[in-house]
C-alpha positions in Angstrom: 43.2 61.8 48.2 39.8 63.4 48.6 39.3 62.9 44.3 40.4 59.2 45.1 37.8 58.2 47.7 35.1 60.3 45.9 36.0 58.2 42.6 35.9 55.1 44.8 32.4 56.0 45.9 31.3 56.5 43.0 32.4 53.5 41.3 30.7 52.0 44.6 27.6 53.7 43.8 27.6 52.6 40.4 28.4 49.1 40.9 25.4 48.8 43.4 22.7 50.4 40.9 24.1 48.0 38.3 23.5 45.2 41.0 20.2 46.2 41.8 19.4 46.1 38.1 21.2 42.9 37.7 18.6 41.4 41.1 15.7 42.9 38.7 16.8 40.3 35.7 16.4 36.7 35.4 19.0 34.6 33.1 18.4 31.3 31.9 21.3 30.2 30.0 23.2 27.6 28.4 26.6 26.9 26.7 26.2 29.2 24.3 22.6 31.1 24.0 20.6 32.8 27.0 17.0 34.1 27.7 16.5 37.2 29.7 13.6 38.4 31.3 13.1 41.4 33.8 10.7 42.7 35.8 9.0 46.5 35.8 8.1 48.8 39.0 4.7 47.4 38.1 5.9 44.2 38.6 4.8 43.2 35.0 7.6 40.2 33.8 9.1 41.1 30.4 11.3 39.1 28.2 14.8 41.2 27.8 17.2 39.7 25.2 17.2 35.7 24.2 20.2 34.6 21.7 23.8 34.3 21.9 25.7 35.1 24.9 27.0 38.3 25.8 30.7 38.6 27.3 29.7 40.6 29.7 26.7 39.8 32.1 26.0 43.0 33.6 25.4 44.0 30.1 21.9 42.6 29.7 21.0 45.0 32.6 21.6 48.2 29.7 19.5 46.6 27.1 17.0 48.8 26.4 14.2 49.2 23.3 11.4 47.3 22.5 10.5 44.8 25.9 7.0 42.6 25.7 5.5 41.3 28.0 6.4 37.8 28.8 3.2 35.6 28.6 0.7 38.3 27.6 -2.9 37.5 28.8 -5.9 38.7 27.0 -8.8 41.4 28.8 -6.8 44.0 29.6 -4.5 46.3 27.8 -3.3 43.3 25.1 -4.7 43.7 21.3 -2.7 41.0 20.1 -3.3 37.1 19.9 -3.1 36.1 23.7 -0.8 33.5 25.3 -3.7 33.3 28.3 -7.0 33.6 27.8 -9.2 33.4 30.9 -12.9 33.6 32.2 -13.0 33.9 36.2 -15.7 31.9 38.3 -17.6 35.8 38.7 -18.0 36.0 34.8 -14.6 38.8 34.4 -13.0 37.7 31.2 -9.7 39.4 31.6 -6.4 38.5 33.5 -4.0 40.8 34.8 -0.7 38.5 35.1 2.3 40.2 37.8 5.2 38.5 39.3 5.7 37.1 42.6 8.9 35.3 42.8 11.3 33.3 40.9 13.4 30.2 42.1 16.1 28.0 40.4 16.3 24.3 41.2 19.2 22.7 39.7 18.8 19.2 39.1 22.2 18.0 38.1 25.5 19.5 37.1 23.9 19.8 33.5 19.7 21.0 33.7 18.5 23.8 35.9 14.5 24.4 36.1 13.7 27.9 36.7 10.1 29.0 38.3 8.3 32.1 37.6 5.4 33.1 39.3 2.7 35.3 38.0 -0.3 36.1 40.2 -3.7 38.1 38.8 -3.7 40.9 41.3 -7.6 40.8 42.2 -8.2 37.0 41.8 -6.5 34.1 43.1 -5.2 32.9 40.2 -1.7 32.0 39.7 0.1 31.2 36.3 3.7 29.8 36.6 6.6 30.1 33.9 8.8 26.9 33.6 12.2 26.8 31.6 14.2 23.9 31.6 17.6 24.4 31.1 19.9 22.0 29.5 23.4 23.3 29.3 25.8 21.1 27.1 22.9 20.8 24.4 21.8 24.5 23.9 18.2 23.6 24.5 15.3 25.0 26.6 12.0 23.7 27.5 9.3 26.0 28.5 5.4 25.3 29.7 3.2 26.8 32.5 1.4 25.7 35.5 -2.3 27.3 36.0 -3.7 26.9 39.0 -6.6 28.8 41.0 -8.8 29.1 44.1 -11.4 30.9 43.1 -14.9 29.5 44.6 -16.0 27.9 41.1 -14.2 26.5 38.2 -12.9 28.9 35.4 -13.0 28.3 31.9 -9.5 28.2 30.2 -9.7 29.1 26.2 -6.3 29.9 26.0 -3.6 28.4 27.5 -0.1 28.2 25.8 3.4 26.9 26.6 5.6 29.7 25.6 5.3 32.9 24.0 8.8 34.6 22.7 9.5 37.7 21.6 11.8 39.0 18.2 13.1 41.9 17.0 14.9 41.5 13.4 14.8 43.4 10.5 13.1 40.4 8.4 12.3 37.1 9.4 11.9 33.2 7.5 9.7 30.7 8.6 10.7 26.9 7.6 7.9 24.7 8.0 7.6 21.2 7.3 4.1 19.5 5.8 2.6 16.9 3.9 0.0 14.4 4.0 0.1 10.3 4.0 3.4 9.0 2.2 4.9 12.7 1.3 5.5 13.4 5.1 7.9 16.4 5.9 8.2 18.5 2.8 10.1 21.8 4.0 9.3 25.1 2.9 10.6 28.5 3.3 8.9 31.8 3.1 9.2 35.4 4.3 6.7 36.3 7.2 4.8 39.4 6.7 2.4 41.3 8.5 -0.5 39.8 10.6 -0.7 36.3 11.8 0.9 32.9 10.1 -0.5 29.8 11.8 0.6 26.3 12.1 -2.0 24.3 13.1 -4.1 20.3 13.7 -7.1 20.2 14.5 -6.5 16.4 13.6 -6.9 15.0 17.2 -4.9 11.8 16.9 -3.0 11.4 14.2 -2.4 15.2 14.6 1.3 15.5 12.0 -0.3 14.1 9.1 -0.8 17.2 7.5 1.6 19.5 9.4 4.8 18.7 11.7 5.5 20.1 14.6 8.3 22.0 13.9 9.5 24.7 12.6 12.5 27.2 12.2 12.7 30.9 12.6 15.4 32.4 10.6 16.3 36.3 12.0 17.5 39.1 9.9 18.5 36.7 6.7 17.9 33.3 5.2 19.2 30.7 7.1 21.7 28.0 5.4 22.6 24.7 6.8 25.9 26.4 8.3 24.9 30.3 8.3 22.1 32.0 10.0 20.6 33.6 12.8 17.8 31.3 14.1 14.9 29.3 16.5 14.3 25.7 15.7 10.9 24.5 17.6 8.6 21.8 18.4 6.0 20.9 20.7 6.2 18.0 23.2 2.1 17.2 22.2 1.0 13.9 20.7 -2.5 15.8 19.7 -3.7 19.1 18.3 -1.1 21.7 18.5 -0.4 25.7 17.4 2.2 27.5 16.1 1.2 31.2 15.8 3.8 33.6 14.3 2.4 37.5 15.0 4.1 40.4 13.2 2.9 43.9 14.5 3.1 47.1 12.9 6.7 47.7 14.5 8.1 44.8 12.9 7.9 42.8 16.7 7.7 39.5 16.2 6.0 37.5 19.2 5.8 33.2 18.9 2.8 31.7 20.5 2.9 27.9 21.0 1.3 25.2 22.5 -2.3 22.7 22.7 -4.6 24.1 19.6 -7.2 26.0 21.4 -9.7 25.4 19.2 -13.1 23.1 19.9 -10.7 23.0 23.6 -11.9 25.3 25.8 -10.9 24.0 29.5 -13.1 24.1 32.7 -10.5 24.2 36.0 -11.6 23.2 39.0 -10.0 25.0 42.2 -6.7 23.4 43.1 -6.8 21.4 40.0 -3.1 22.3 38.0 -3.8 22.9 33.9 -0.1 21.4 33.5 0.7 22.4 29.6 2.8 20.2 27.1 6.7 21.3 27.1 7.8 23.8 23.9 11.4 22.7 23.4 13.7 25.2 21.5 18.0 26.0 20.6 19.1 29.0 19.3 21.7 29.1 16.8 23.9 31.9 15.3 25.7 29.0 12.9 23.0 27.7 10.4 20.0 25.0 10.9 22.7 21.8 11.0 24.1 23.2 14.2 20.2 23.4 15.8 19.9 19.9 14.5 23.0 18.5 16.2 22.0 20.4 19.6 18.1 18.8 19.1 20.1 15.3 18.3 22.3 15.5 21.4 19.3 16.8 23.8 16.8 14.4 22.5 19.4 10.9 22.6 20.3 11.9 26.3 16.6 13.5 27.5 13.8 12.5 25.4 13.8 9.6 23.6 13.4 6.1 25.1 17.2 4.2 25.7 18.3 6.9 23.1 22.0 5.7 24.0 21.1 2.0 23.7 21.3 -0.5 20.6 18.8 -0.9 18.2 17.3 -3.8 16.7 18.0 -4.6 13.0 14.3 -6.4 11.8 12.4 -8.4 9.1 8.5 -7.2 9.0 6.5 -9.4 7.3 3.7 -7.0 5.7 4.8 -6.8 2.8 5.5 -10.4 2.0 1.9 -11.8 3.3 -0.3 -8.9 3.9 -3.1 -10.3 6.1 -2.9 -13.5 4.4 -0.4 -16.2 6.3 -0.3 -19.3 8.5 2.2 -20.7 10.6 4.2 -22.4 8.0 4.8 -19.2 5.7 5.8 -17.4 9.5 8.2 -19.7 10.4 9.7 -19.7 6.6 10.1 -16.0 6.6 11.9 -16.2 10.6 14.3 -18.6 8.9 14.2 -16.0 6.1 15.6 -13.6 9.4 17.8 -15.3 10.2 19.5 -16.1 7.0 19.9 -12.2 6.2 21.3 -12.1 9.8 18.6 -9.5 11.2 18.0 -9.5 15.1 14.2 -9.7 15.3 11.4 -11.1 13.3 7.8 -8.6 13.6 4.5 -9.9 13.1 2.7 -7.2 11.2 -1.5 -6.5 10.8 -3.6 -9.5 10.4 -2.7 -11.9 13.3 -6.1 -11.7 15.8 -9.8 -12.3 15.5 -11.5 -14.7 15.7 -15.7 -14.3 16.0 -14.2 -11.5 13.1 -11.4 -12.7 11.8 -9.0 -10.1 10.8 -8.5 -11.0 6.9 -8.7 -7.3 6.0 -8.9 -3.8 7.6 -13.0 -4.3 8.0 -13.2 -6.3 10.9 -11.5 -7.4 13.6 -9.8 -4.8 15.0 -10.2 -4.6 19.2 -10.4 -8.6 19.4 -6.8 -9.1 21.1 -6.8 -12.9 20.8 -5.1 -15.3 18.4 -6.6 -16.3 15.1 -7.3 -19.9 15.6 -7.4 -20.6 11.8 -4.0 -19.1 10.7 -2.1 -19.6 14.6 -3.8 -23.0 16.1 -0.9 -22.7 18.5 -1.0 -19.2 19.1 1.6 -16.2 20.0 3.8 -18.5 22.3 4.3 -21.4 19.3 5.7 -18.4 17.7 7.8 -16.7 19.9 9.7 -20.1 20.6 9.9 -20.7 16.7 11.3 -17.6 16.2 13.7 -18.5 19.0 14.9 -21.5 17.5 16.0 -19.8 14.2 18.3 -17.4 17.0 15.8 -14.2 16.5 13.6 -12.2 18.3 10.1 -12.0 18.2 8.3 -8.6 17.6 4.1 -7.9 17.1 2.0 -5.3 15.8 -1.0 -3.8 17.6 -3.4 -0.6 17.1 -5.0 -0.6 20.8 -6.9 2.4 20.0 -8.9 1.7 17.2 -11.8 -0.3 17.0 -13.7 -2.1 13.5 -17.7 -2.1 14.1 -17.6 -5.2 12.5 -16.0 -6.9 16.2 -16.8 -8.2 19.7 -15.6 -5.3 21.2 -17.5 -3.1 19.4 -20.7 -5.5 20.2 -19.8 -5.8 23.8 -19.5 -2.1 24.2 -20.9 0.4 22.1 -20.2 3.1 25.1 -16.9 2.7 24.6 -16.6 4.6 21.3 -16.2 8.1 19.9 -18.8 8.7 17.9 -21.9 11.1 17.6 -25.5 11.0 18.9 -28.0 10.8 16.4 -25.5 10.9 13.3 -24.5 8.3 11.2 -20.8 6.8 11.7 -17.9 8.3 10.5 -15.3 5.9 9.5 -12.0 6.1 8.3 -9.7 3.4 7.1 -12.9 1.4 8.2 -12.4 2.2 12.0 -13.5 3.9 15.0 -11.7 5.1 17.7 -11.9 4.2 21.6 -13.2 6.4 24.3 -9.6 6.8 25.7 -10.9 9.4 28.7 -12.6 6.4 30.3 -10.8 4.8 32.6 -12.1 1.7 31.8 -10.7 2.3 28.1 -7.3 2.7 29.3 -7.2 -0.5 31.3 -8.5 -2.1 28.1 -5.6 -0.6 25.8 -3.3 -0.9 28.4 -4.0 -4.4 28.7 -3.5 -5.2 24.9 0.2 -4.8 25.9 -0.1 -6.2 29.7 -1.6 -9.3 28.5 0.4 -10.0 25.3 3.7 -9.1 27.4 2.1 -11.7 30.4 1.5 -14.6 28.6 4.1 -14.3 25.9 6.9 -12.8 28.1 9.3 -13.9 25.3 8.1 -11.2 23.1 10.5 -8.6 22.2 9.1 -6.0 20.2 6.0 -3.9 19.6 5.0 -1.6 17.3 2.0 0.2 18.4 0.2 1.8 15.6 -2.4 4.6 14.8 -4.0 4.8 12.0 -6.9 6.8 11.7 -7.5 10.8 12.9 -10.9 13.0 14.4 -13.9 13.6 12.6 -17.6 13.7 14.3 -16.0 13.1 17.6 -18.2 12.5 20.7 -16.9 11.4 24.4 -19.6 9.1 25.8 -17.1 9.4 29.1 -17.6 12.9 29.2 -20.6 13.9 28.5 -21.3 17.4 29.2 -17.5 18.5 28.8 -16.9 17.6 25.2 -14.3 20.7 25.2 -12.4 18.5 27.0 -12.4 15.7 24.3 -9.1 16.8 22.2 -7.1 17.4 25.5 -8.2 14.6 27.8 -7.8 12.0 24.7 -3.5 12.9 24.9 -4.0 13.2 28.7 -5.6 9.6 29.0 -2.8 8.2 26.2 0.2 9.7 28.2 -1.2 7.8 31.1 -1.3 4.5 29.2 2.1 5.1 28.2 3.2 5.6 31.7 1.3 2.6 33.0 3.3 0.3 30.2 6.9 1.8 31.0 6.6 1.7 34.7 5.9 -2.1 34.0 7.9 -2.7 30.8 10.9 0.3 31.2 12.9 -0.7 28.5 10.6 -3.0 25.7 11.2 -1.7 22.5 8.5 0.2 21.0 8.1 1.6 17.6 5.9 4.7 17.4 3.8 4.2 14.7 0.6 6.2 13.0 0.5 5.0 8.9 3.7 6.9 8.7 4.4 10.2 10.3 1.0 11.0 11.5 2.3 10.9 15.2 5.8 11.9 15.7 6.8 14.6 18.3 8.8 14.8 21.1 5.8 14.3 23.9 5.3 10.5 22.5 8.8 9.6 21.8 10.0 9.8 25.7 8.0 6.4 26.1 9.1 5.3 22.6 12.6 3.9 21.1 12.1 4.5 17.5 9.4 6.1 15.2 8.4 5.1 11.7 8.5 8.2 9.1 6.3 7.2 6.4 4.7 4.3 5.0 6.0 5.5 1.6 9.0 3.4 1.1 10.4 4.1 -2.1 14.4 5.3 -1.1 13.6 8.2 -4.1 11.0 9.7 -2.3 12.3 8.5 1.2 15.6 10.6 0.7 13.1 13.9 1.3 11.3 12.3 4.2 14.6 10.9 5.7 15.9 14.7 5.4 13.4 16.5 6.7 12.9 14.5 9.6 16.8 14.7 10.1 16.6 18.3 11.1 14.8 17.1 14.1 15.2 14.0 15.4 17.7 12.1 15.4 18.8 8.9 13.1 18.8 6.4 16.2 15.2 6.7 16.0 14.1 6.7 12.3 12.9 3.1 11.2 14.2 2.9 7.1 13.2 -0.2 5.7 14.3 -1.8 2.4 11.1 -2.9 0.5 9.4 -3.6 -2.9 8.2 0.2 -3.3 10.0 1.7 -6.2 12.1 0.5 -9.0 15.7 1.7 -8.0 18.5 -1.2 -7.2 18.7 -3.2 -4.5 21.5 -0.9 -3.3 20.2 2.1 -3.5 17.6 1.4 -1.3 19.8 0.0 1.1 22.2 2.9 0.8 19.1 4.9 1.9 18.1 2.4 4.8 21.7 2.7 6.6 21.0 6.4 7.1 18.8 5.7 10.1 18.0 2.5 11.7 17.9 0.2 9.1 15.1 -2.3 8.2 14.0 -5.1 6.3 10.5 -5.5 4.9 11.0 -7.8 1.5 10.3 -10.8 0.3 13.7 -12.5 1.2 13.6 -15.8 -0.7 12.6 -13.9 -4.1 16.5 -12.5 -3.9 18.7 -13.6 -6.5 21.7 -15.2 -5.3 23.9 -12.2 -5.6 21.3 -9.9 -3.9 20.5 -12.1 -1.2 24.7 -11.9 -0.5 24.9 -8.5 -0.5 22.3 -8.2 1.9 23.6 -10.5 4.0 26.8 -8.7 4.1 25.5 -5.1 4.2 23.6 -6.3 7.8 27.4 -7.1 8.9 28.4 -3.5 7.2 25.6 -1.7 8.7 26.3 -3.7 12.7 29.8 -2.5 12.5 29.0 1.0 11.4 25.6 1.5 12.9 27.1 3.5 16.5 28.6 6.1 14.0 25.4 6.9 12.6 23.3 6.1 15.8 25.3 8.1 17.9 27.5 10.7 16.0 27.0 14.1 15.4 24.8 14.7 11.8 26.1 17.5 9.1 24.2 17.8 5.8 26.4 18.6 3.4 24.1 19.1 -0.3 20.6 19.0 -0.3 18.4 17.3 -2.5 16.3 20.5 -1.9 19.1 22.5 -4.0 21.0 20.1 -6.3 20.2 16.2 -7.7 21.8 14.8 -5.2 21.8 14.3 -1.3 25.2 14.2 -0.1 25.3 14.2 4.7 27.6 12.3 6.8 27.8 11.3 10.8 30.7 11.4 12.6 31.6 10.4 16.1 32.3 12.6 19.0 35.8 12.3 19.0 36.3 12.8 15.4 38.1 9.3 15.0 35.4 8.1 12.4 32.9 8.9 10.0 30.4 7.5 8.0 29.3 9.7 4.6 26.0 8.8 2.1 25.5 10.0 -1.4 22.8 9.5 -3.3 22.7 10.8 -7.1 18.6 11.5 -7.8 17.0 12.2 -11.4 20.0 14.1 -13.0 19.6 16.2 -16.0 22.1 15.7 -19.7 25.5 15.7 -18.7 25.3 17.1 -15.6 28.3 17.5 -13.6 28.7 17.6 -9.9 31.4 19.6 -7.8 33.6 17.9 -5.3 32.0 17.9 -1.4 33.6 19.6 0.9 33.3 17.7 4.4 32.3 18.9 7.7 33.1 17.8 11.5 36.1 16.0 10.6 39.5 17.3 13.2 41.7 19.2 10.3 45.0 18.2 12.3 43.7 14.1 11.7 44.6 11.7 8.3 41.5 10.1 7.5 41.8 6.9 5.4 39.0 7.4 2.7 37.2 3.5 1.6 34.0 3.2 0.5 31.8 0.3 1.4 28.6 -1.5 1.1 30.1 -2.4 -2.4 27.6 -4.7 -4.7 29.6 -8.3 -5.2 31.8 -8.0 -8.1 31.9 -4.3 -8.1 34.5 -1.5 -7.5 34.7 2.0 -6.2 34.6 4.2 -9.4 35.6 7.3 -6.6 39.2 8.6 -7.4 39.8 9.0 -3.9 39.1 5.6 -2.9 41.5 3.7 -0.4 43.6 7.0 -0.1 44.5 8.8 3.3 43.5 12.7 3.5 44.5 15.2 6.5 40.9 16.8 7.6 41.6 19.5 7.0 42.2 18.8 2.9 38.5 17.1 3.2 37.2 19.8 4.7 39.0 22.4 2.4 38.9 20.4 -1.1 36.6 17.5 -0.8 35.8 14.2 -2.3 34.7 13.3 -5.9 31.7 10.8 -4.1 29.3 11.9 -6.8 28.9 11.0 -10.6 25.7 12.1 -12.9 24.5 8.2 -13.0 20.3 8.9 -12.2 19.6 6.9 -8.8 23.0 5.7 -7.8 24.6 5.9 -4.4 27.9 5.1 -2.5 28.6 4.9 1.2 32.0 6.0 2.2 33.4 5.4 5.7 36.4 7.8 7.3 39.0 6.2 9.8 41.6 8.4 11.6 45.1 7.4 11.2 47.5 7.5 14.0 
């Protein structure tokens, strides 16, 4: 009896220390991945384990080996590249970073914030830890607070939103770069010792030459449905840093956030540095399952009505350029609304009129109505448009600013621009002083006085067309530090002001292409456009790379002039997102102008499949000369699958594709669509029913060796 009770006790004893150790950890987690941290005798917060569950949660209190510090500040024992990097009001450049407390606030039955607080023992400055928790997706957002009462302001020089901690025997990095109309080119390399940086220093415009995302493959190479791995981004519409450290121990520590550089920050006391949001998933099953987690998270969380209907559109660039009247606008709405597109967008070229806007010299900033190519203005057009039964949509670039203009006339202290240096210009333009407050009422009103006198309007595409260089803030004057920070600040807060008054306008986020896409912007945007490079060849990479972020609801394809591949083709390409028009409708033949017609119908009847459905990547255009992905819906009752055949070599020969997400226990009735009139489906498997579990198993033959051909196949589960 004695032996009993003393093994009781015991077990007693043991279960308490393992409490105690348990009240020393904090777990953020979601459905499948978790991030630990813990806290030392010293009080010194410590990141413990993050990645894929363990069964048993007292476990996480036995981890031991190689801890870091959580958000490592530079000035005291730190020889690495800092998360914080501080100068106190008394000169001391070092910050000692110790925790306080931690709290959990959940906010619905599916996000949890949790708050950690770090306090510098010998100043009163406080740096606080948020993580955002969103369960069902497997994602986590992370950014800090900083905030201080010290008797003078402190200079911030480094200030990031996360810093996470690795330890794998090798690591990949996937990054994704490019430059004007070869956005998001992916690349994969080892990371070795020392420091690999992902950077803008670009201001607006900041993607054009590198996105901001990025995977992190552990251990080995990541494949689309194998691999240990991070995929990241950063919620910042300006200059951003991705900094990848390898010690001498093989640690591997993530720093991201605002690019420091040229940004040094001056806080006032009480004033709260707030710092963009890092989002993340883990993954233990390849990069397609990240991508599907990002999807879901980003549909539901961060991206404008991401479970509303889209617009189909006509654009008129392409047909006019600048050069149009009112006639040749109300031909190409009727053009609209003969291909049986929703909405009809006015593209560059429309305003001006002291500077008429015939080009990209002039113009630019004068918000009124051309009176020589619209004597009746915005309103004649959004009723015409009505009466052909489409919507009306406009382009604007609020920012920017020509020299050549009355805006630039009336106020030359508006402007970004050097003292005592000569203009820098780029696509013939200047940008506004956008930390003025008296800026942001003037962009602000661009939209608020389009949207009040033309209430009809529909659409907007806001645009962005130029980036930094020889940048000088009038507004702020002593603080130019500031400049690179305050400008996304001051654009956040226009953004705000429009969606409190216009919640649900559609939006498209525009910058030349993919100069501005991230996760920051898109919450006050419904769609994005990807590149300005149109041709479906070249727009099968973009479309891809893009894919393994964000999701197809919000990428604007259009069908245009740019390249020589069929009619088809193109529009094959176009229905993997959210498909567009931007042709010269009335130069279609007869048969061309009928398939069009009929692949709008196609596309409306499809387009919640691919809008809303889960996304799986099946060959990539990266490995073979072909892309071959499909969507399928939640419940696994339909599916819509692309294939596009690129440049192929002599009689090459493709291998069947073996589907993905389909349920194996289903029949799925194979029929391939978006046919050209008069043609046939040449697939052997066409208008046959499969179980899912053949499709997933054995495949389809969608493919043949036919350079720059495509086929678009749609799944229906039988009863």
């Amino acid at each position: 009896m004695k032996k009993l009770v003393l093994t009781l006790f015991i077990c007693v004893c043991l279960l308490f220390l393992l409490q105690a150790q348990e009240g020393n950890l904090i777990r953020i987690e979601t459905r499948n991945h978790i991030l630990v941290y813990g806290v030392t005798k010293g009080q010194q917060l410590q990141q413990v384990y993050l990645g894929e569950k363990l069964a048993n949660t007292a476990d996480y209190a036995k981890i031991t080996g190689k801890k870091q510090e959580a958000y490592m500040p530079f000035g005291m024992e730190n020889v690495f590249e800092p998360a914080l990097r501080v100068t106190h009001a008394d000169g001391n450049p070092s910050a000692d970073l110790r925790y306080i407390n931690s709290e959990r606030h959940t906010i619905d039955a599916n996000v949890t914030e949790t708050m950690i607080q770090l306090k510098d023992p010998q100043y009163p400055f406080t740096t606080t830890l948020h993580v955002k928790a969103y369960y069902q997706e497997d994602v986590m957002e992370q950014w800090v607070e900083i905030v201080h009462q010290e008797k003078q302001l402190i200079t911030l020089y480094n200030y990031a939103s996360s810093m996470l901690h690795f330890n794998a025997t090798n690591y990949w990095l996937t990054q994704f770069h490019g430059d004007w109309a070869k956005e998001m080119r992916m690349e994969t390399a080892p990371l070795t010792a020392g420091i690999k940086v992902i950077d803008s220093k670009l201001g607006t415009r900041a993607d054009e030459f590198e996105a901001p995302f990025f995977y992190l493959s552990l251990n080995t190479p990541s494949t689309e449905n194998t691999g240990e791995l991070i995929a990241g981004s950063i919620g910042w519409t300006g200059n951003f840093k991705f900094a990848f450290e390898l010690d001498e121990r093989h640690a591997l520590r993530i720093i991201s956030g605002i690019n420091p550089f040229a940004s040094e920050y001056q806080l006032n006391p009480s004033e709260v540095f707030k710092s963009p949001s890092f989002i993340f998933t883990y993954s233990n099953n390849g990069k397609g399952q990240a991508s599907r987690n990002l999807h879901q998270w980003a549909r539901k969380y961060s991206l404008l009505d991401g479970d509303q209907s889209r617009y189909t559109l006509l654009n008129n660039w392409e047909s006019t350029f600048f050069s149009f009247n009112e006639a040749k606008l109300g031909q190409l709405m009727g053009d609209a609304s003969k291909l049986g597109v929703d909405l009809f967008l006015l593209d560059d070229g429309w305003f001006g009129n002291k500077h008429p806007r015939n080009g990209d010299t002039a113009g630019l900033g004068d918000w009124q109505e051309n009176k020589e190519k619209l004597p009746n203005g915005i309103g004649y057009l959004v009723k015409a448009a009505k009466e052909q039964q489409v919507k009306f949509g406009i382009w604007i670039e609020p920012e920017m600013v020509n020299p050549k203009s009355e805006l630039y006339e009336k106020h030359p202290d508006w402007i970004l621009k050097l003292p005592n240096r000569e203009e820098l210009l780029s696509r013939n333009q200047l940008i506004l002083d956008l930390p003025n407050p008296q800026v942001q009422d003037f962009v602000f009103g661009v939209v608020d006085n389009l949207m009040q006198a033309h209430p009809g309007i529909a659409y907007i595409k806001w645009d962005c067309n130029r980036f930094m260089t020889g940048m000088f803030s009038p507004y702020l004057k002593k603080q130019q530090s500031h400049l690179y920070v305050d400008y996304t600040k001051a654009l956040y807060a226009v953004f705000e002001r429009v969606r409190a008054k216009y919640p649900h306008l559609p939006i498209m986020l525009c910058s030349g292409g993919g100069g501005r896409i991230d996760y920051g912007a898109l919450k006050y945007f419904n769609e994005y456009w990807p590149s300005d490079n149109t041709d479906p060849l070249e727009r099968v990479f973009i479309q891809w790379g893009y894919s393994q972020y964000l999701p197809a609801i919000a990428s604007c394809n259009h069908i245009t002039s740019w390249g020589k591949e069929s009619l088809k083709f193109k529009t094959d390409v176009a229905m993997m997102g959210k498909m567009g028009y931007d042709l010269q409708i009335a130069h279609l033949s007869e048969q061309e102008l009928l398939f069009s017609q009929q692949a709008v119908k196609t596309y409306k009847q499809i387009s919640d499949i691919i809008w809303y459905g889960n996304l799986y990547r099946l060959v990539s255009p990266y490995e073979e000369n072909r892309a071959v992905l499909m969507y399928v819906n939640n419940n696994q009752t339909k599916a819509i699958l692309f294939n596009y055949t690129l440049h192929t070599r002599f009689d090459e020969v493709f291998t069947n594709v073996k589907l993905e997400g389909l349920d194996a226990h289903k029949n799925y009735s194979v029929k391939e669509i978006n046919l050209y009139p008069g043609s046939q489906s040449a697939c052997p498997e066409n208008g046959k029913t499969y179980s899912g579990s053949y499709l997933m198993k054995v495949g389809l033959t969608v493919s043949d060796a036919t350079p720059l051909s495509s086929s678009v196949f749609e799944l229906e589960g039988m009863e």
